[in-house]
RODO-2510 file (C-alpha; in nm, 4 decimals, decimal comma):
residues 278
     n   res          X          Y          Z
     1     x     5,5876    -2,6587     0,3957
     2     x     5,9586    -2,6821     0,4696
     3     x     6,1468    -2,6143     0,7853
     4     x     6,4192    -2,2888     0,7359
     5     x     6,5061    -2,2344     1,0894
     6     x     6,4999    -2,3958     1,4547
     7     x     6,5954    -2,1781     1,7470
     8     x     6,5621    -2,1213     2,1484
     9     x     6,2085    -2,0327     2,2493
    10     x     6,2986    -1,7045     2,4216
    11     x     6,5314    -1,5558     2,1038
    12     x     6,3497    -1,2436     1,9272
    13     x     6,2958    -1,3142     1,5972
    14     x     5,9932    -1,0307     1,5268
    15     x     6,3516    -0,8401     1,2869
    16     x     6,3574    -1,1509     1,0884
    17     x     5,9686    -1,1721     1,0512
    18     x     5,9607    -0,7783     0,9540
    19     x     6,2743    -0,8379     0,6947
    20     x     6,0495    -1,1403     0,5012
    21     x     5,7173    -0,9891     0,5626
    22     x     5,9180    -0,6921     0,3514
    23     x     6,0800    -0,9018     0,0698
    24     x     5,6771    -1,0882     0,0678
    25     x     5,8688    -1,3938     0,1755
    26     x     5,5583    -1,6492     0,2483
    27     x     5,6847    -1,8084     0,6170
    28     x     5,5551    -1,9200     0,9578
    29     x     5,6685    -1,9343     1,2868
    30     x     5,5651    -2,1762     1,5125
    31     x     5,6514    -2,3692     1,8861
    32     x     5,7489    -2,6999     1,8508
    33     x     5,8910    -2,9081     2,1292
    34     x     6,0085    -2,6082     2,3233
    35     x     6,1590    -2,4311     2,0449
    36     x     6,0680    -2,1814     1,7711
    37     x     6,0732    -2,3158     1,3954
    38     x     6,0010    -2,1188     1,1418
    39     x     5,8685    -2,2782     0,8005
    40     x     5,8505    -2,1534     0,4529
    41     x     5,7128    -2,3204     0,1256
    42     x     6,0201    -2,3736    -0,0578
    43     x     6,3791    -2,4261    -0,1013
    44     x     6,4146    -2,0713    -0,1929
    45     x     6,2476    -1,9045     0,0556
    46     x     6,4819    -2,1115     0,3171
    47     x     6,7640    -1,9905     0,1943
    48     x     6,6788    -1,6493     0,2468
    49     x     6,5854    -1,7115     0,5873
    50     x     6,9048    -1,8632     0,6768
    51     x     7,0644    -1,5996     0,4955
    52     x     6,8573    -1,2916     0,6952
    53     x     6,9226    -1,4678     1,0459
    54     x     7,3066    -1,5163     0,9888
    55     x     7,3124    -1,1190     0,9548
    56     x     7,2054    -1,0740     1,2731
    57     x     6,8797    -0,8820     1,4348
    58     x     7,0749    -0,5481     1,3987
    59     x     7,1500    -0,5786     1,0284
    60     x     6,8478    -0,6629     0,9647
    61     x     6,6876    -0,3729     1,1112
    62     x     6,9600    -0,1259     0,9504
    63     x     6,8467    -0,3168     0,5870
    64     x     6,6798    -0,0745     0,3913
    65     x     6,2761    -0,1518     0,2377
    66     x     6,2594    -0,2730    -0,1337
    67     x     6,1848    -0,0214    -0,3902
    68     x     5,8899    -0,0528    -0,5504
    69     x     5,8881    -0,0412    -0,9066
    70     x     5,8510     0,2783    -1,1270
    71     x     5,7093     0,2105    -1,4052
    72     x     5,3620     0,1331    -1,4978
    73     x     5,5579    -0,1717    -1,7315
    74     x     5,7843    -0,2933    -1,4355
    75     x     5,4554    -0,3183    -1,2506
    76     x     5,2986    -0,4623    -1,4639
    77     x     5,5210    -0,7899    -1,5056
    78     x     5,5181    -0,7976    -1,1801
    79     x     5,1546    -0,8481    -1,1990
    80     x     5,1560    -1,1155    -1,4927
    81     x     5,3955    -1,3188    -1,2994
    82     x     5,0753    -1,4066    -1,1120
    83     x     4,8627    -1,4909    -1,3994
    84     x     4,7590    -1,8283    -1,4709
    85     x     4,7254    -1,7951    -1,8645
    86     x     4,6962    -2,1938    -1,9294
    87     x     4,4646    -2,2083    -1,6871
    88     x     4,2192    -1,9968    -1,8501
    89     x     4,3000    -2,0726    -2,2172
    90     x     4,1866    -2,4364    -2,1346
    91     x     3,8566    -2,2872    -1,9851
    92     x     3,8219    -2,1188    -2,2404
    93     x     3,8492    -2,3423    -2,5730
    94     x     3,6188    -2,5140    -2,3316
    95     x     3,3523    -2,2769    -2,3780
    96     x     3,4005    -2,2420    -2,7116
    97     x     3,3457    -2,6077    -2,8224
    98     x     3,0102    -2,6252    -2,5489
    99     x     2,8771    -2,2990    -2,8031
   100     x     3,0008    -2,5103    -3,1379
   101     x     2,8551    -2,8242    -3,0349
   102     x     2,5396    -2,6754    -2,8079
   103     x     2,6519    -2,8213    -2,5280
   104     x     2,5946    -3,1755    -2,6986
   105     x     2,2925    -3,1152    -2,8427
   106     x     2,4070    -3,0812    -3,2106
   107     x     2,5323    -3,3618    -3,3481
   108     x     2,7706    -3,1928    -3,6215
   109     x     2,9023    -3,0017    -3,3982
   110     x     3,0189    -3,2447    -3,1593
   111     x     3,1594    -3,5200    -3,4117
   112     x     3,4322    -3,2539    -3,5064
   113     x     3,5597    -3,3162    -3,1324
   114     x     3,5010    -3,7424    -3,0783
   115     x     3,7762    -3,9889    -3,0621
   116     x     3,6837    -4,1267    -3,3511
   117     x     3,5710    -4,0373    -3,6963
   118     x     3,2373    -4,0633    -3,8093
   119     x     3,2072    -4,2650    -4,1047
   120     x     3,0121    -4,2547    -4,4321
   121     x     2,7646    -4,5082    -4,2761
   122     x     2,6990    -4,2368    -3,9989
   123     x     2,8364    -4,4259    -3,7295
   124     x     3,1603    -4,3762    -3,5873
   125     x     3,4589    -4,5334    -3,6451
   126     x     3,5780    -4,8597    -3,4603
   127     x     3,9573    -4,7081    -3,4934
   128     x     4,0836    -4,3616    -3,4238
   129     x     4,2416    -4,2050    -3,7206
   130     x     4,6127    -4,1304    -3,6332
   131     x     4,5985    -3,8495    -3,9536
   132     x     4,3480    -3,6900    -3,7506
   133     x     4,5500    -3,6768    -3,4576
   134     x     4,3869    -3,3970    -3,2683
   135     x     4,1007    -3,6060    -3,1535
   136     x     4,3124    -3,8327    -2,8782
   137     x     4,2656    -3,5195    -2,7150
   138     x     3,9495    -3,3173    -2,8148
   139     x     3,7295    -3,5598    -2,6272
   140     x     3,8298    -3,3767    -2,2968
   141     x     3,6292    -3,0109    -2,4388
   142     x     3,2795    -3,1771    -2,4987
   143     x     3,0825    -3,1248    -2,2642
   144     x     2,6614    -3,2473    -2,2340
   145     x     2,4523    -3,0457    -2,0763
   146     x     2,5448    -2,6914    -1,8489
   147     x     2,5678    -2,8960    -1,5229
   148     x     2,8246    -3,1118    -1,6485
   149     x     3,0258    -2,8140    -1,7664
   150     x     3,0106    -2,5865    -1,5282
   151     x     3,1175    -2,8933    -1,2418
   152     x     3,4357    -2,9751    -1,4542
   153     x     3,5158    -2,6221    -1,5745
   154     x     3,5155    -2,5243    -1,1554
   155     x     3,6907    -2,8193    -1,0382
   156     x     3,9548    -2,6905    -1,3532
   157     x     3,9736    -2,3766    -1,2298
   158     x     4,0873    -2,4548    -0,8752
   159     x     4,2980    -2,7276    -0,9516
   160     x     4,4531    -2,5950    -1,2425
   161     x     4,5419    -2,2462    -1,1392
   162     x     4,6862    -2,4307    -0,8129
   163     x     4,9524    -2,6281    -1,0124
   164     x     5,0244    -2,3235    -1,2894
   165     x     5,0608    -2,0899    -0,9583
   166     x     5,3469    -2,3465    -0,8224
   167     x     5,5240    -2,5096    -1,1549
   168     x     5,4259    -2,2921    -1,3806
   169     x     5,1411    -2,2749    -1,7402
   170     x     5,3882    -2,5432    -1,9576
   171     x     5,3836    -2,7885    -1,6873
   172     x     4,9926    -2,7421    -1,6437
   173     x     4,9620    -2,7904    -2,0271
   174     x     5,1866    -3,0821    -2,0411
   175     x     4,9994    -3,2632    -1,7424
   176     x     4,6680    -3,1914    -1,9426
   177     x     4,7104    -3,3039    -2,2695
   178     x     4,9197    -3,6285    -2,1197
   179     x     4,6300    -3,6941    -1,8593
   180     x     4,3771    -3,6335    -2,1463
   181     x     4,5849    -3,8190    -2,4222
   182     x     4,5942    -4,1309    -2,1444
   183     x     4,2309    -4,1314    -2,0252
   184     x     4,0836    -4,0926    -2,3397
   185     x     4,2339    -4,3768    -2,4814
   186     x     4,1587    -4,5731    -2,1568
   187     x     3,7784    -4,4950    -2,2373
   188     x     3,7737    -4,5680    -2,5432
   189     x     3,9566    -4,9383    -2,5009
   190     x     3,6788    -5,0134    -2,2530
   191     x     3,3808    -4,9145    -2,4450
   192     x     3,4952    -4,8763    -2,7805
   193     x     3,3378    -4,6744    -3,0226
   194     x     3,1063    -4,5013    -2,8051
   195     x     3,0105    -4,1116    -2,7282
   196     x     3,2199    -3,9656    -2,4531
   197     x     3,3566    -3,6129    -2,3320
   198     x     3,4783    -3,4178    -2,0472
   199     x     3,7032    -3,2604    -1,8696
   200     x     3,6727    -3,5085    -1,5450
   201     x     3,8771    -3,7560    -1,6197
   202     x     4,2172    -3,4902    -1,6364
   203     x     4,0694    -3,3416    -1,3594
   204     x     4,0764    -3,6779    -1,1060
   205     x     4,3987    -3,6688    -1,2827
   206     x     4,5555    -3,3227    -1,1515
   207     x     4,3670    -3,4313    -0,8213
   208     x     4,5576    -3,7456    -0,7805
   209     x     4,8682    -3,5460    -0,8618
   210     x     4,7887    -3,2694    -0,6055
   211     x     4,7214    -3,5210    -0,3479
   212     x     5,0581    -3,7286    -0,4387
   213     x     5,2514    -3,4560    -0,4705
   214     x     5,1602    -3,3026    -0,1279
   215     x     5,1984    -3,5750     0,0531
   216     x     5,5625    -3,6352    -0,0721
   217     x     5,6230    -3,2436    -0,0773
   218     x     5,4202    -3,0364     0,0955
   219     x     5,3422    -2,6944     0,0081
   220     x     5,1057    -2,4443     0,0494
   221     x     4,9543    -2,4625    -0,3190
   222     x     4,8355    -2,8400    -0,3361
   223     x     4,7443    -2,8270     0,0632
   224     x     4,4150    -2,9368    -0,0443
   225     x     4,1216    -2,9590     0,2211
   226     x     4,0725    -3,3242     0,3482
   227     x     3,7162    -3,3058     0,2453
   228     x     3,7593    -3,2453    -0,0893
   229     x     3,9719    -3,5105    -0,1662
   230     x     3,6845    -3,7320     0,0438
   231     x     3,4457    -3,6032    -0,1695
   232     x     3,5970    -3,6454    -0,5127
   233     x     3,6735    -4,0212    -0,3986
   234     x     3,3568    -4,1320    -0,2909
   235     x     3,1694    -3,9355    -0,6281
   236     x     3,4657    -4,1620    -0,8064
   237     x     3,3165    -4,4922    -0,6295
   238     x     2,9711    -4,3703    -0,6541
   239     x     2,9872    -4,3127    -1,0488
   240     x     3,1596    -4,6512    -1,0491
   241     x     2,8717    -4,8213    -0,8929
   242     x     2,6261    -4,7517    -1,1965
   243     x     2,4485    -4,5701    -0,9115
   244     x     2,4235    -4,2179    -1,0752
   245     x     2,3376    -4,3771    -1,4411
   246     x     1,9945    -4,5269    -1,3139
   247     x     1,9314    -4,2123    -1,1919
   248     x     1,9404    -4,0901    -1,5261
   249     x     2,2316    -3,8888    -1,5022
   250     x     2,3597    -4,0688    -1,8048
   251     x     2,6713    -4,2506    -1,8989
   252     x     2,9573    -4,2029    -1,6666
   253     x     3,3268    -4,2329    -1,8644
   254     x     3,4440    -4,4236    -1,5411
   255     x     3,7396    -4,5447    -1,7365
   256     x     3,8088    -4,1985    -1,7888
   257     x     3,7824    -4,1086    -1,4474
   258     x     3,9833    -4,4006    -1,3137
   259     x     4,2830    -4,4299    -1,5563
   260     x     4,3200    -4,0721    -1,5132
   261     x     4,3242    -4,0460    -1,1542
   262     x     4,6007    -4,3244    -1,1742
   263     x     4,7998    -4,1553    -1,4024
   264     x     4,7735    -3,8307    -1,2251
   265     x     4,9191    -4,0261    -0,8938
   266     x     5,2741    -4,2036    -1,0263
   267     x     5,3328    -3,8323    -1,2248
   268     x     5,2737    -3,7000    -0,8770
   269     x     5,4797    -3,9337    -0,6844
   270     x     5,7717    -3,8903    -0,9358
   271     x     5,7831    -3,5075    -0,9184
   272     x     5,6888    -3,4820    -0,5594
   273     x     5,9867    -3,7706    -0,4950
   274     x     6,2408    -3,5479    -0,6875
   275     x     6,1302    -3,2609    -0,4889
   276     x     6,1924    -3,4032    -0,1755
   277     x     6,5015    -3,5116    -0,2922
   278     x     6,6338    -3,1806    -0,3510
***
């Protein structure tokens, strides 16, 4: 959140709250050391406060509603301004490969999404194949098993739809296929030409960017419960431990997990820094 406005305790400010509550300006007001401060989530949105007080309580009173909009097409842009296409594309190419490859239970299937090739000997290939380019990123869309997918594809949807709601779908895409490029290739260089898949390792990666980010410049989008954070940390150290393997939970891409929560943390802490700076 950012602070718009500080002012004496005993000033009326209920015509400023009515004025943003009718422009949908997100804002609260709040007592703090003796003296009302009213906080918004963005740059923007302080301007207009700062704006709306400098008219005055009576101006703002005399200021006449917004129209809303006429058309059935003006309405509806309104509403897709709100939709979080990336979001659900990447959920659902997701579901798409678990059907092709049977949620890794057929092996031709899921070959057609590895890091590497599979070879005439039937083994896959020690190198990745830069003609085949595709697969540095594919890895991310196989999943093994429904638990496995339908853990990742929630933890997608919440922390995905956050950043597309606040930066917008190319930034979402271009954090994805960077965090998934990056922690591919980190699982791979630590256990070579192995099977491996998921969406978990972009995912600690848009965590560690939420977390970053938020911390640097807060706002209401990555304001992420403490708990979750604790959670996803400790499951991070517990996978990390071998712990959940033994169990026979299988292989954990730990690499994965770890080179893309690190990744997701200095993009964080360079956008979040240039926020703040602005």
């Amino acid at each position: 959140m950012l602070k718009a406005l500080t002012c004496q305790l005993d000033e009326d400010l209920s015509p400023l709250v009515r004025f943003l509550r009718s422009r949908g300006v997100v804002h609260r007001v709040v007592e703090e050391g003796g003296m009302q401060v009213v906080w918004v989530v963005d740059e923007a949105a302080a301007q207009i406060v700062r704006a709306a007080y400098a008219q005055g309580p009576q101006a703002l009173a005399d200021s006449p509603a917004p129209q809303r909009p006429s058309s059935q097409a003006a309405q509806f842009w309104r509403r897709a301004h709100r939709l979080i296409p990336v979001t659900l594309a990447v959920l659902a190419l997701t579901a798409v490969v678990a059907l092709l490859t049977g949620l890794g239970g057929d092996a031709r299937g899921i070959v057609m999404f590895t890091f590497t090739p599979l070879e005439d000997s039937g083994y896959l290939a020690a190198q990745p194949d830069m003609a085949q380019w595709w697969r540095l990123i594919t890895p991310i869309f196989l999943h093994f098993g429904v638990m496995h997918l339908a853990f990742n594809a929630l933890w997608y949807w919440e922390l995905g739809r956050r950043i597309e709601m606040r930066s917008g779908g190319l930034w979402l895409l271009g954090l994805t296929l960077l965090i998934g490029v990056l922690s591919n290739t980190a699982q791979w260089l630590w256990s070579g030409s192995s099977l491996f898949g998921g969406l978990s390792g972009v995912l600690y990666g848009l965590l560690g960017y939420c977390w970053v980010y938020q911390k640097l410049a807060p706002n209401v989008f990555f304001d992420l419960p403490r708990g979750v954070v604790i959670m996803m940390l400790a499951w991070l150290v517990l996978c990390m431990t071998g712990l959940i393997t033994l169990l026979g939970f299988g292989a954990i891409a730990n690499a994965a997990h770890v080179s893309g929560f690190v990744a997701g943390c200095a993009i964080g802490a360079v956008a979040g820094t240039l926020q703040r700076l602005r």
